[in-house]
C-alpha positions in Angstrom: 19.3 -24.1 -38.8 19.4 -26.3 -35.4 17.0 -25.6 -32.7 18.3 -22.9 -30.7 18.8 -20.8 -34.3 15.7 -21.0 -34.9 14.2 -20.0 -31.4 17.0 -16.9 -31.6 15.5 -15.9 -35.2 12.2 -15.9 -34.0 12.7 -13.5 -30.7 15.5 -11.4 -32.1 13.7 -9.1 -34.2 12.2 -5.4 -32.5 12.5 -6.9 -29.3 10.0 -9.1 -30.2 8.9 -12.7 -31.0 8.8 -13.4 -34.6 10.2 -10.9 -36.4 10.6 -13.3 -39.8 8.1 -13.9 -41.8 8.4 -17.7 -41.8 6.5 -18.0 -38.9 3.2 -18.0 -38.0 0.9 -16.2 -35.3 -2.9 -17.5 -34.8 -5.3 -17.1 -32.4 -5.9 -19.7 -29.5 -9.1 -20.5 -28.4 -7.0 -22.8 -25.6 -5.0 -20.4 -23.9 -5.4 -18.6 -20.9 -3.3 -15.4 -19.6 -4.4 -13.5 -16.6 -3.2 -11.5 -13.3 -4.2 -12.2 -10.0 -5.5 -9.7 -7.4 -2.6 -7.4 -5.7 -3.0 -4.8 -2.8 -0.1 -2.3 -3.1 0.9 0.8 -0.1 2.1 4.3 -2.1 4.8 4.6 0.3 7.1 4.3 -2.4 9.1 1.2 -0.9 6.5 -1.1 0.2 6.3 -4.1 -2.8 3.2 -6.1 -3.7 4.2 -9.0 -5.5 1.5 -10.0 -8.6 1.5 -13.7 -10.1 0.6 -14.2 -13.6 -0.6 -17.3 -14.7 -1.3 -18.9 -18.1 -3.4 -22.3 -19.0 -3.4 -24.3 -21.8 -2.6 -27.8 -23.4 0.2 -26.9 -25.6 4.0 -26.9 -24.4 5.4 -23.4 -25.2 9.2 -22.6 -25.0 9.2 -18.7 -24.9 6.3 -15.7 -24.5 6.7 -12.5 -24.3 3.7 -10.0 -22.8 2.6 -6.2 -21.8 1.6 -4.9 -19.0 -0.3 -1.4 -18.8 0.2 0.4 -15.2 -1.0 3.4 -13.7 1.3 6.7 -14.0 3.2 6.2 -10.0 3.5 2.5 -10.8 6.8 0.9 -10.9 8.8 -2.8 -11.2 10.6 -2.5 -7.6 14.0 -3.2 -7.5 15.6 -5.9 -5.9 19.2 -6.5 -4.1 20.7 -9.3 -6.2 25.1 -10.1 -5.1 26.3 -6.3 -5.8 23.4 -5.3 -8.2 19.8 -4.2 -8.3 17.7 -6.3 -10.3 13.9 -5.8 -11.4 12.0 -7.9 -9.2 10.6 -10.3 -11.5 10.9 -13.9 -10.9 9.4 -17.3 -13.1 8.2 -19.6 -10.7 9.7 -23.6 -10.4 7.8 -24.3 -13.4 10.4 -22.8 -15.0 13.1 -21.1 -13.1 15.6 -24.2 -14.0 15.3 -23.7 -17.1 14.5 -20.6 -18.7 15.3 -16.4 -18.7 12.8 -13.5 -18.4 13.7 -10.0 -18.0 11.4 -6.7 -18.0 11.8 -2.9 -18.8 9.5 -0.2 -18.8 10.3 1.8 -21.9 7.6 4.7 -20.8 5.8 5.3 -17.4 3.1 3.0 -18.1 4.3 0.4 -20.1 6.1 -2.6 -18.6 7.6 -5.1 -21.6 8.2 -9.2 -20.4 10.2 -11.3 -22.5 11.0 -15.1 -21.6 12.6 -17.6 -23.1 14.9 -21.1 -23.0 18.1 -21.5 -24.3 17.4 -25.4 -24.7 13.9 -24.9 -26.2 12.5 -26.4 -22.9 8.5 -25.9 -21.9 6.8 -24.1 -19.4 5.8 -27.6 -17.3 2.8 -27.7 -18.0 2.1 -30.0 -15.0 4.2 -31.3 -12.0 5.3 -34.6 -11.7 2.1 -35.1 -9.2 0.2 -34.5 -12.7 -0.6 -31.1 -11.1 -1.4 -28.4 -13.1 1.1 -24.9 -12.0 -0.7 -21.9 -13.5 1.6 -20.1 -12.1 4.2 -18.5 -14.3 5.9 -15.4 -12.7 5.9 -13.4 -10.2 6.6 -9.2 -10.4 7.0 -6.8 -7.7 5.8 -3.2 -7.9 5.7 -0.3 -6.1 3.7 3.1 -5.5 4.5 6.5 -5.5 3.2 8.6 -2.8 1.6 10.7 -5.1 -0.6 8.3 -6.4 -4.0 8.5 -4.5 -5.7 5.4 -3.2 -8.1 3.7 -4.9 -8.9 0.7 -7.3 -6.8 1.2 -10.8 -7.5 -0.8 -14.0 -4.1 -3.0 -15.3 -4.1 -4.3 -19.0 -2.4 -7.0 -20.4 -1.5 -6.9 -23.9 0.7 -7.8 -26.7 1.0 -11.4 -25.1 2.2 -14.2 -27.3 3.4 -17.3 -26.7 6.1 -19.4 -28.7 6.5 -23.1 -29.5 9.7 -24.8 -30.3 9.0 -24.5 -34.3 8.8 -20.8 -34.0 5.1 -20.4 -34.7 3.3 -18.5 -31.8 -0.7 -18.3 -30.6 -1.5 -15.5 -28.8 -5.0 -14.5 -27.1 -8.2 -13.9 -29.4 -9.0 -10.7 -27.3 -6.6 -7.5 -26.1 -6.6 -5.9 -23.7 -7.5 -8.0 -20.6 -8.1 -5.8 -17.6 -7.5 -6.5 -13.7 -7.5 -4.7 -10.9 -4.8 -3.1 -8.7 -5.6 -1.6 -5.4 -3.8 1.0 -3.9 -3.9 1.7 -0.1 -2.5 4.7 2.0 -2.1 8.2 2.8 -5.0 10.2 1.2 -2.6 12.8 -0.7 0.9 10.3 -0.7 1.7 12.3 2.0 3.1 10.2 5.0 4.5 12.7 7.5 4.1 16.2 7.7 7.0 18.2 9.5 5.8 21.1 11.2 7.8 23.8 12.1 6.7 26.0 14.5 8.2 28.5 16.3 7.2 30.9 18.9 6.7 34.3 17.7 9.3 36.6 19.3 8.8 40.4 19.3 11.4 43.0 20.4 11.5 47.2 21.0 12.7 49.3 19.4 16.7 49.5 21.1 16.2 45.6 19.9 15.7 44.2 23.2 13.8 40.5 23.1 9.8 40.9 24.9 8.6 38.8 27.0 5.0 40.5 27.3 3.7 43.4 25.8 2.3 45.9 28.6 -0.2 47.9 26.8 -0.5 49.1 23.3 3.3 49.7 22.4 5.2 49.6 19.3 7.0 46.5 18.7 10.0 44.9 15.6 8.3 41.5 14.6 10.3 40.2 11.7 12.1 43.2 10.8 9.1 45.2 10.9 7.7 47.4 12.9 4.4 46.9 14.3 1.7 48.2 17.0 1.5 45.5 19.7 -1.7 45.4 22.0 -1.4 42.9 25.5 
């Protein structure tokens, strides 16, 4: 089995990294995962765009991860030639040279998957010998009806591949950040009134400008007793 068989074999099963029981999962004490701060409007178009990051000292090829939204939070989609595309993006530490896609198989649940078809790492520092924490970007959107206020995210399920096969992922799940979400009160963003003025008529059907009096009068299809 070459390199890129074995990488294949490991992500293929479930949608999910090693699936065959030649591989092995463990713990990291070194690794880091986590989601920085986002500000989102529930407008329903408006996208706040979160970075996720990861640390650590070991060059992994592939990672797949979980994200846990609030019900009214989406992945926004994104004009890409004729197509719309999720809006999720891996930063140049690894846009050159590897994939990541995303779906939300329920209405809080968005799945990550990334990987390299030439088993290349995630950079784990520039050519400056600077350190890019940065791993990928993801935009999301609000519905109107979700009400403002700070909402928990979780981060689960993450795990993180080397060339071999083998994986680490985090000693603890869930890790929890916080989304804030800013707008209308109710999700309501403009209220069209329509009000119209009242117009009576008498009884041959003939529009009133005034009512003279105490007079019966037709208001919608009714008739009524109409005092000035």
């Amino acid at each position: 089995m070459n390199r890129i068989e074995k990488t294949l074999a490991a992500v293929m099963a479930a949608g999910t990294f090693l699936g065959a029981s030649a591989y092995t999962t463990e713990p990291s004490e070194s690794l880091e995962v986590w989601i920085g701060d986002g500000i989102i409007e529930n407008d329903g178009t408006s996208i706040a765009t979160l970075t996720v990051y990861e640390k650590d000292n070991v060059d992994y090829t592939a990672f797949n991860m979980a994200i846990v939204v609030p019900e009214g939070i989406t992945v926004a989609k994104v004009k890409q030639g004729r197509e719309w595309v999720d809006d999720i993006h891996l930063t140049d530490r690894a846009s050159a040279t590897h994939n990541i896609t995303c779906n939300m198989p329920d209405s809080n649940t968005i799945k990550i998957i990334s990987s390299s078809p030439s088993l290349s790492p995630y950079y784990p520092t520039t050519e400056d010998g600077v350190d890019p924490y940065a791993l990928f970007t993801i935009g999301l959107v609000a519905s109107p009806t979700l009400a403002p206020g700070d909402y928990k995210l979780e981060l689960c399920d993450v795990k993180f591949v080397l060339e071999s096969g083998d994986a680490f992922v985090l000693p603890e799940e869930p890790l929890t950040f916080t989304l804030k979400v800013e707008g209308d009160p109710v999700g309501i963003n403009e209220i069209d009134s329509d009000e119209r003025e009242e117009t009576l008529y008498d009884l041959q059907g003939r529009p009133l400008k005034e009512v003279s009096g105490e007079e019966i009068v037709i208001r919608n299809g009714q008739k009524i007793i109409r005092t000035r």
